[in-house]
C-alpha positions as CSV (number, residue, x, y, z in Angstrom):
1,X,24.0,-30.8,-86.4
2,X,23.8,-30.6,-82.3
3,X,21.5,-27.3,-83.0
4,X,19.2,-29.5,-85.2
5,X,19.2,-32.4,-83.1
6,X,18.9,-30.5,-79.9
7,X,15.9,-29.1,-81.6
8,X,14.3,-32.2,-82.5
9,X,14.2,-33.1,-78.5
10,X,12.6,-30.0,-77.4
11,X,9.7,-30.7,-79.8
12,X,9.1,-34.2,-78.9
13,X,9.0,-33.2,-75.4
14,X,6.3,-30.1,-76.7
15,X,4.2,-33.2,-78.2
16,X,4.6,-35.1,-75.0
17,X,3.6,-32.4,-72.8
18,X,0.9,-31.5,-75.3
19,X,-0.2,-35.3,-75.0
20,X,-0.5,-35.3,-71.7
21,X,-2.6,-31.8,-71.3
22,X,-5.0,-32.9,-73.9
23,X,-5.3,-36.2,-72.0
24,X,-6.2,-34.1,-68.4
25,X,-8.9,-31.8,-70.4
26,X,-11.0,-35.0,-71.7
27,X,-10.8,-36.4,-68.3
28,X,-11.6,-33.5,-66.6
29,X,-14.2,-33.5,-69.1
30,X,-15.7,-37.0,-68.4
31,X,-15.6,-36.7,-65.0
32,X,-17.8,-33.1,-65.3
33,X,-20.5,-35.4,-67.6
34,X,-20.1,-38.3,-65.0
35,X,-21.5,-36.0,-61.7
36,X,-25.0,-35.8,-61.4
37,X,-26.9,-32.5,-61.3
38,X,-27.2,-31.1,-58.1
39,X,-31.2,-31.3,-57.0
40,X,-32.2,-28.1,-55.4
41,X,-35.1,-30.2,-53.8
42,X,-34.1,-32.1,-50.8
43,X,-36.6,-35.1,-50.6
44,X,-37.3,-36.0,-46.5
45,X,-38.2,-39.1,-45.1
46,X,-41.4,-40.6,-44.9
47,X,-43.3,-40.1,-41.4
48,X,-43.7,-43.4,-39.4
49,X,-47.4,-43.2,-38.6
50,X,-49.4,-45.5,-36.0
51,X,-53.3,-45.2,-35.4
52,X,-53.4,-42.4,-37.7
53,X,-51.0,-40.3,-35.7
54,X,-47.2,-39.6,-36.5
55,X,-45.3,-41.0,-33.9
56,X,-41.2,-40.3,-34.9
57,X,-41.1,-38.0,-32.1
58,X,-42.8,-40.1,-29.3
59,X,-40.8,-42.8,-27.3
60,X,-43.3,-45.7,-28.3
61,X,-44.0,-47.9,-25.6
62,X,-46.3,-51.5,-26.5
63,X,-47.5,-54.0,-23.9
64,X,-50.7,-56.2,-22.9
65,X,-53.2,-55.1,-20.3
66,X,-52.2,-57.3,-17.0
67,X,-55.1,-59.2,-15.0
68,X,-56.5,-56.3,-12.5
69,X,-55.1,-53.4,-14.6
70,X,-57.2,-50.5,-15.4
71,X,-57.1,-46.9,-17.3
72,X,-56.1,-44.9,-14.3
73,X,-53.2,-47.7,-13.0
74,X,-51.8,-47.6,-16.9
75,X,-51.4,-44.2,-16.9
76,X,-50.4,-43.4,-13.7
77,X,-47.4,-44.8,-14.7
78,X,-46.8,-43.1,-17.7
79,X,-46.9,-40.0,-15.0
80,X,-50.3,-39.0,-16.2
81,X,-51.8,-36.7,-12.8
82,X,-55.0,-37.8,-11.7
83,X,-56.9,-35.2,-13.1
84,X,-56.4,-35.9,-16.8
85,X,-57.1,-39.1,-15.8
86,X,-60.8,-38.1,-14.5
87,X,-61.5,-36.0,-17.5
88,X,-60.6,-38.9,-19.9
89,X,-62.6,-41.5,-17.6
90,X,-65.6,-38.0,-18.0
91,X,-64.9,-38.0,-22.1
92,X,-64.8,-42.1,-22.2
93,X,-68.8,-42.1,-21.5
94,X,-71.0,-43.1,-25.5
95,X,-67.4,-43.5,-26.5
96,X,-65.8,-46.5,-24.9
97,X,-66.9,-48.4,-21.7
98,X,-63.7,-48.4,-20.3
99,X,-65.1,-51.7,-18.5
100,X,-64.4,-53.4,-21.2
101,X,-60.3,-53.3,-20.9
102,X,-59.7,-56.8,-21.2
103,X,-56.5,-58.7,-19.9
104,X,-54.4,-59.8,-22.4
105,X,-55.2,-57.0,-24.8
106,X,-52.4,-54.8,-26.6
107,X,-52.1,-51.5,-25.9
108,X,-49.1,-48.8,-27.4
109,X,-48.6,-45.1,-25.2
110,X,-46.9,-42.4,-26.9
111,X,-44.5,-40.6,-24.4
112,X,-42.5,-37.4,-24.7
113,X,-39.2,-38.4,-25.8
114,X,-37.7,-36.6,-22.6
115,X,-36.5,-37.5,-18.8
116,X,-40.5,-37.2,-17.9
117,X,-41.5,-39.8,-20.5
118,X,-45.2,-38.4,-20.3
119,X,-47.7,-40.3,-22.3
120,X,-49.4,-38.2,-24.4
121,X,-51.7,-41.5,-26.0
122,X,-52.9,-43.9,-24.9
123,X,-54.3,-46.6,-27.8
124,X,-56.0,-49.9,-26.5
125,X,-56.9,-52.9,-29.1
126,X,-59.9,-53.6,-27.9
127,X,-59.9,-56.2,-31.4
128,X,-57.3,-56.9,-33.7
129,X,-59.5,-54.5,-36.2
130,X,-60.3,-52.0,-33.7
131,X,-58.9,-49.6,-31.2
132,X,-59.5,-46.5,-28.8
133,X,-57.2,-43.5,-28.6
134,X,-56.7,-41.7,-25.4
135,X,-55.1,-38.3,-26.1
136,X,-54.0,-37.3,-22.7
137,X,-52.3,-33.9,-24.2
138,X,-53.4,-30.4,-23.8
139,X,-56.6,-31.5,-25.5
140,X,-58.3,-34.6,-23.8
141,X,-60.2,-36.4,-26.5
142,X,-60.8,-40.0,-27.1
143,X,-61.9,-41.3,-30.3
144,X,-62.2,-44.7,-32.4
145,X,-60.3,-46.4,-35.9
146,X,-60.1,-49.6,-37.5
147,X,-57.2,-50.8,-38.7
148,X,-56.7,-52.0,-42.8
149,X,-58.1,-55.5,-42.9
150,X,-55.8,-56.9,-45.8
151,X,-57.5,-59.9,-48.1
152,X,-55.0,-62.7,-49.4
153,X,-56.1,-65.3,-51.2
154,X,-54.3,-69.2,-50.1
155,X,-55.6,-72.5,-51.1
156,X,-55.5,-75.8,-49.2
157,X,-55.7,-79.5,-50.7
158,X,-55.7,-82.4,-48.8
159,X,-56.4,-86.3,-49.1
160,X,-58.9,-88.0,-46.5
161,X,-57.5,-91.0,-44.7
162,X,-60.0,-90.7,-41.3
163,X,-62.0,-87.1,-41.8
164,X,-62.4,-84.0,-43.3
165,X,-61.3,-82.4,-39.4
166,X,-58.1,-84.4,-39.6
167,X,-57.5,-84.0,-43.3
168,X,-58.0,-80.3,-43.0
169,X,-55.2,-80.1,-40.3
170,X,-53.2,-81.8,-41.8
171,X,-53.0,-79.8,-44.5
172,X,-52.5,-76.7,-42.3
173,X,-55.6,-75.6,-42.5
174,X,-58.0,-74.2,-39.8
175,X,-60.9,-75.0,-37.7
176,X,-62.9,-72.9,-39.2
177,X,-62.1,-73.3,-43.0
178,X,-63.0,-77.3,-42.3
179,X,-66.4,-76.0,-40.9
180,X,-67.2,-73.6,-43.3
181,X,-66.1,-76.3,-45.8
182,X,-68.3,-79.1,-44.8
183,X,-71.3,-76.3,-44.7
184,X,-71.3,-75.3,-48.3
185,X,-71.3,-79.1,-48.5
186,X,-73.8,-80.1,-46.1
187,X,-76.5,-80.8,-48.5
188,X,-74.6,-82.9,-50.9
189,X,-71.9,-84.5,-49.0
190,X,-73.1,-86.7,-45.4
191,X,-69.7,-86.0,-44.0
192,X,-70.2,-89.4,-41.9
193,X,-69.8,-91.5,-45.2
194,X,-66.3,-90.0,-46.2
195,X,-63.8,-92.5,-47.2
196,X,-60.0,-92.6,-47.4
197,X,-59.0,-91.5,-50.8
198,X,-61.9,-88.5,-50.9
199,X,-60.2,-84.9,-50.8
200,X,-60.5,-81.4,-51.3
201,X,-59.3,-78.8,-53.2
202,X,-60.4,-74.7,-51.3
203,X,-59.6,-71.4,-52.6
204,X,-60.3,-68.7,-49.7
205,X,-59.8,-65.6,-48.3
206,X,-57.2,-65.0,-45.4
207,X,-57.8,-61.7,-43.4
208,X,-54.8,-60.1,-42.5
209,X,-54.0,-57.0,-40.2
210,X,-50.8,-55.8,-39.4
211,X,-49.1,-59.0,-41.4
212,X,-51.0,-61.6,-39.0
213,X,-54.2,-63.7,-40.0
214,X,-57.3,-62.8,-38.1
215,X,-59.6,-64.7,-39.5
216,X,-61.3,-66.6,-42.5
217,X,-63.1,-64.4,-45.1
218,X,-65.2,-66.0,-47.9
219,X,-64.3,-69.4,-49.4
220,X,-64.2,-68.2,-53.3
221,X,-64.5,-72.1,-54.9
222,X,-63.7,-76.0,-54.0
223,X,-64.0,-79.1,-55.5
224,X,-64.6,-81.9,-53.2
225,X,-63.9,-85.3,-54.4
226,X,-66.4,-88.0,-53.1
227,X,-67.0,-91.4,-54.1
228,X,-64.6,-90.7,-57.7
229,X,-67.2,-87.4,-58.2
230,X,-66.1,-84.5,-58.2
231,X,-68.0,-81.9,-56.6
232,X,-67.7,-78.3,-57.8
233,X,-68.9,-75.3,-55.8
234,X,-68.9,-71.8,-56.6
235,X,-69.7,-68.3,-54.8
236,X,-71.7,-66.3,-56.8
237,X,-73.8,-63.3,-55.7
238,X,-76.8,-62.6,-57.0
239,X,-80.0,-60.0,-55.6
240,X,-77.5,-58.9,-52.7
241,X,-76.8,-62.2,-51.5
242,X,-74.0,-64.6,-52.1
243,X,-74.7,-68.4,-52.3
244,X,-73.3,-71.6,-53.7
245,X,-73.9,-73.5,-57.1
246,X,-72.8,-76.6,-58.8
247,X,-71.1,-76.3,-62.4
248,X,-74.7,-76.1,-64.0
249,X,-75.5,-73.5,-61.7
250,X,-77.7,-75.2,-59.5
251,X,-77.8,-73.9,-56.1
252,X,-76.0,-76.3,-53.5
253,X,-78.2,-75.6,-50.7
254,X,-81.3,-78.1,-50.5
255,X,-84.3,-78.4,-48.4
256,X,-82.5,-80.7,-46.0
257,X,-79.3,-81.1,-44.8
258,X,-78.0,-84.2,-45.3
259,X,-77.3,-84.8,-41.5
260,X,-78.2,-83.2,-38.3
261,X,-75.4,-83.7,-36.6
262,X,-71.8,-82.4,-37.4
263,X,-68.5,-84.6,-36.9
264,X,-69.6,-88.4,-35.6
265,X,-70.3,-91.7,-36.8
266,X,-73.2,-93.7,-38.0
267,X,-73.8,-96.6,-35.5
268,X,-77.3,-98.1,-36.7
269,X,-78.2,-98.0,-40.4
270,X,-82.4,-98.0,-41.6
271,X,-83.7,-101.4,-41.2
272,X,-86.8,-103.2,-40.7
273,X,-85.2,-105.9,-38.3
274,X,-82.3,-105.3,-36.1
275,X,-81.9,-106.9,-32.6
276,X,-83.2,-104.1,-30.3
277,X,-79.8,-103.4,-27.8
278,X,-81.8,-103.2,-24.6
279,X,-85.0,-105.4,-25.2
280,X,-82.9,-107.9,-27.0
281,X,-85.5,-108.4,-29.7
282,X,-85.7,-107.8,-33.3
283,X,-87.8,-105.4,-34.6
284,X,-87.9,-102.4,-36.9
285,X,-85.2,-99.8,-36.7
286,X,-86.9,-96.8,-39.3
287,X,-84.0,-93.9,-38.7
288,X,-79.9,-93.7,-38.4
289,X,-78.4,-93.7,-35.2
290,X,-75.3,-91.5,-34.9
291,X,-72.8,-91.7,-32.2
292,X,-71.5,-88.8,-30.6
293,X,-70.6,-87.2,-27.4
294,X,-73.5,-86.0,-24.3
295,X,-74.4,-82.7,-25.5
296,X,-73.5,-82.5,-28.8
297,X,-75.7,-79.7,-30.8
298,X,-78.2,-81.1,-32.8
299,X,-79.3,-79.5,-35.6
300,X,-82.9,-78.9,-37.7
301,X,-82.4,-80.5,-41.5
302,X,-85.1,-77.9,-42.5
303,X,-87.7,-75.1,-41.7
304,X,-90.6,-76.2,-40.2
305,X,-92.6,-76.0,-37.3
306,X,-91.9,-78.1,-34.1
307,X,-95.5,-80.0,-33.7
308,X,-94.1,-81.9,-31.0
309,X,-91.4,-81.4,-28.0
310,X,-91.7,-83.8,-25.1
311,X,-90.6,-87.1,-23.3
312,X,-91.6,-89.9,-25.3
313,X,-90.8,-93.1,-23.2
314,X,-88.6,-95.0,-25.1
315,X,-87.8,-92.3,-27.2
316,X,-86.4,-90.3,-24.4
317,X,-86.6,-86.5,-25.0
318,X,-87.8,-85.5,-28.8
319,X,-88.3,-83.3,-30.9
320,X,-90.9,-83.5,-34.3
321,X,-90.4,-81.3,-36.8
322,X,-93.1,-80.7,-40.0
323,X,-91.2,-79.0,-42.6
324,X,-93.9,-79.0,-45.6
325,X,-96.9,-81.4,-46.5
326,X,-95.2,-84.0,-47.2
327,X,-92.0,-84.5,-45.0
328,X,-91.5,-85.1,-41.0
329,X,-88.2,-85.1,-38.6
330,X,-88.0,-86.8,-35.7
331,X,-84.9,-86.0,-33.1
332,X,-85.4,-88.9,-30.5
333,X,-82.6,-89.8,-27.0
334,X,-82.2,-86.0,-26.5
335,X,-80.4,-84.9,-23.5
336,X,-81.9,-81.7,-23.7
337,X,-84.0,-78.9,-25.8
338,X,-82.8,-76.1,-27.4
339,X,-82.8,-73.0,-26.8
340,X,-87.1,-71.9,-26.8
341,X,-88.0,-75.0,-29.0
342,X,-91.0,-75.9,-27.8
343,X,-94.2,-77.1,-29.5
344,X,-95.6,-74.7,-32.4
345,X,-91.9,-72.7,-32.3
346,X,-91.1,-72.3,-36.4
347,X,-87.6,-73.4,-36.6
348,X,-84.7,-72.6,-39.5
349,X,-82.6,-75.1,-41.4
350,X,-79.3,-75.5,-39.2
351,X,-80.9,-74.2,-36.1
352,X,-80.1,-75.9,-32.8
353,X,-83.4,-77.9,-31.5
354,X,-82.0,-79.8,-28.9
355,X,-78.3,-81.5,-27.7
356,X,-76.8,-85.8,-27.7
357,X,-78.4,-87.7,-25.3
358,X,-79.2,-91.0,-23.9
359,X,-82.3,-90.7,-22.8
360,X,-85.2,-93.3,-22.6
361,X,-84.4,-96.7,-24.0
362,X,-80.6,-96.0,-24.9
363,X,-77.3,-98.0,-24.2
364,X,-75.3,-94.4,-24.7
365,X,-75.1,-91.2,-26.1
366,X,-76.5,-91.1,-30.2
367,X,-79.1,-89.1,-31.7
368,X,-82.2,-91.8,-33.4
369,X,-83.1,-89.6,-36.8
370,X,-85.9,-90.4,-38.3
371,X,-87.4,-89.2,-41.7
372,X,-91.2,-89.4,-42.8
373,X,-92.5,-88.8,-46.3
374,X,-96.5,-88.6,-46.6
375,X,-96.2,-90.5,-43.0
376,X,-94.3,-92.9,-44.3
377,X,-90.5,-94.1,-42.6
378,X,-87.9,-94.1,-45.1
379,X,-84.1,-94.1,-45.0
380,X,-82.7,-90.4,-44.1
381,X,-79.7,-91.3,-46.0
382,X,-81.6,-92.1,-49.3
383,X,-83.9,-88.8,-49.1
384,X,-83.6,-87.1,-52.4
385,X,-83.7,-83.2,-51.4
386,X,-84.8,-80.5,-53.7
387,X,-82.9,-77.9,-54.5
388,X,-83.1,-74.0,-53.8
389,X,-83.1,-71.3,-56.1
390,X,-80.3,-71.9,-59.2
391,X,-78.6,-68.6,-60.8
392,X,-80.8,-66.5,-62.6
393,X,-80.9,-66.9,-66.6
394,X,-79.8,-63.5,-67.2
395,X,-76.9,-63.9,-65.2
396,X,-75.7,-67.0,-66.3
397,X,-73.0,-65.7,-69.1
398,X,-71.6,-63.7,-65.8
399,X,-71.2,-66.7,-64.2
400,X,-70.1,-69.5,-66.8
401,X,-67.6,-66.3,-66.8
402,X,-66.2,-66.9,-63.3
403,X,-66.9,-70.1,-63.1
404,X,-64.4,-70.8,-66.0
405,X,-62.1,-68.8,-64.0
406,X,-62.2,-70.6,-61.3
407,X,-62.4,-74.1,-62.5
408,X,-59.0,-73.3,-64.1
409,X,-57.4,-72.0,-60.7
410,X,-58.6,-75.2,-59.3
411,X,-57.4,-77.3,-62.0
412,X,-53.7,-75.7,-61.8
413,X,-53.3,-76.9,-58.2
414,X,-51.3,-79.9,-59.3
415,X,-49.7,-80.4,-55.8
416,X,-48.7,-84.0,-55.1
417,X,-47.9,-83.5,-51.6
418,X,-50.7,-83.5,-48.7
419,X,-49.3,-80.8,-47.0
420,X,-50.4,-77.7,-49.1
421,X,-51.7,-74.5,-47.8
422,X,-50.2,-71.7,-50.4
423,X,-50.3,-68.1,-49.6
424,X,-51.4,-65.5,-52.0
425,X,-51.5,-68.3,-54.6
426,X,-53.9,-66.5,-57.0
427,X,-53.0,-62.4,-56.8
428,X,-55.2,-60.6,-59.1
429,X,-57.8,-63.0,-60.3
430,X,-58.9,-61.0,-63.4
């Protein structure tokens, strides 16, 4: 009976140990499945690059030219000799004028990364697009890039409560975008008329370089809301040339601009009897007066041809403009011309003809507009302009197509704050 039972232990402990050995194997065996194969191809990092060159083994060095600083001081203290410095000043000529180094502009050098600390480039941002290189090596050679201009797309909406300048800011929007804005407008919208409760809606294009705005690019679409209208306008190229149209496809420029002036206020309305404010009389008053600052641009509402350009006593210094057959400008308190307008000079729509003034009979700076039709005085603000060329019929289902597009972009910007300028807002718009 001990044999048997003696016999009985030493198999359960052959199980056990048999167990256990079975158990090692799989794991061995899961732990084999779990490593990953072994990549013969050894994958090395990607190459920092700058100005098209590969800069990992330069010490990279980035500053601002300094008031008074030149090529030759700049490099002399990278420990660039003289001589180099002659033959890159030699090579620099139909390449760069290297009087052109401005203060304040960024340049990078590319030094040995040893105890001399050598530059061996020299690159100066002569714009925030475009640069020089100065290779200073054992191969002088200076040549020019442009950096990638990146194209976001942002929108801004904002309510009016005093203008479209302080609306605009207030929105985080800049200078420029309100100037473009109130341009595409110009012929529909008399920016001195706005009232509180008018607003905009802008889709545009941000240029970008190196992840910082550089500038405005095209405004795409914007609904400006005037009066309880809202007025649609969108860019649409057509024979080369990109303009703006209303929802029917009508263009938005006009014959005339709506005002000559840009950012003031309307003192004197049309009337046939207001008390003069010098002579203290009533008499007629056929043009709009608008207030604004000595010197202010003034600007043509149409082509034409200047048919008159002199001191007209109480008129001051003006300007007369015949645009067509039918309709005459007058510019009148002008504290000077502009510049070569003189009589028989053909002049564009938006030109500059002359600058604010209070000249002649005047009590302070304005600008007296007048508007004739067949002779005749009648209110510039009532002047019903015609409109220039509208989208071509055989490109009209190409742009009801974008049109559609945009209108609904505009529609989605359901933003109930007046603060709201959004970056890349739209991505890809098709």
């Amino acid at each position: 009976m001990k044999n048997l039972s003696k016999k009985k232990i030493l198999i359960g402990i052959a199980a056990i140990v048999l167990v256990v050995i079975a158990l090692v194997f799989i794991d061995l065996q899961r732990s084999r499945l779990s490593v990953p194969p072994v990549d013969d191809e050894v994958y090395a990092a990607e190459p920092r690059m700058e100005y098209g060159i590969v800069v990992d083994s330069f010490q990279v060095v980035k500053d601002v030219i300094k008031a008074g600083e030149n090529l030759s001081y700049v490099l002399s203290r990278y420990n660039v000799g003289p001589g180099d410095i002659d033959k890159l000043v030699n090579k620099s000529a139909g390449v760069f004028n290297l009087k052109n180094l401005r203060a304040g502009n960024k340049y990078t050098v590319l030094c040995t990364d040893d105890s001399v600390s050598r530059a061996c480039y020299f690159i100066y941002e002569a714009s925030p697009t475009s640069y020089v290189v100065f290779e200073t090596g054992d191969s002088i050679h200076i040549h020019t890039g442009e950096k990638e201009v990146i194209v976001r797309h942002r929108s801004a909406k904002g309510t009016i409560s005093s203008s479209l300048w302080n609306a605009m800011a207030e929105a985080g929007g800049s200078p420029n975008l309100t100037i473009e804005l109130s341009e595409i407008y110009a012929w529909s919208i008399d920016f001195y008329s706005v009232q509180p409760g008018d607003g905009f809606t802008v889709l545009y294009e941000e240029l970008v370089v190196d992840d910082q705005p550089i500038g405005l690019g095209n405004i795409l679409t914007a609904k400006f809301t005037h009066g309880g209208r809202d007025l649609y306008a969108y860019r649409f190229v057509q024979d080369d040339k990109a303009d703006y149209f209303d929802e029917n496809g009508q263009s938005l420029r006009k014959a005339f601009l709506k005002a000559p002036l840009r950012y003031s206020r309307i003192s004197s309305h049309f009337s046939n009897s207001r008390m003069h404010p010098v002579l203290r009389i009533r008499r007629p008053h056929h043009g709009v007066d608008y207030a604004a600052p000595k010197g202010t641009p003034v600007h043509s509402v149409g082509n034409g041809t200047v048919i008159d350009a002199r001191w007209a006593g109480g008129a001051g210094r003006m300007v007369k403009i015949k645009h067509n057959a039918s309709y005459t400008t007058v510019y009148m308190h002008l504290s000077g011309y502009g510049p070569g307008i003189k009589k028989g000079v053909r002049v564009q729509q938006g030109q500059v003809i002359g600058y604010v003034g209070s000249s002649g009979l005047s009590t302070g700076p304005h600008l007296d507009f007048r508007f004739y039709k067949n002779g005749a005085a009648v209110d510039p603000l009532k002047v019903e302009s015609p409109p220039a060329l509208p989208v071509k019929e055989a490109l009209l289902d190409q742009y009801n197509t974008q049109k559609l597009m945009f209108t609904r972009k505009l529609d989605s910007l359901s933003m109930p704050a007046r603060r709201t300028v959004k970056p890349d807002l739209i991505g890809e718009w098709n």
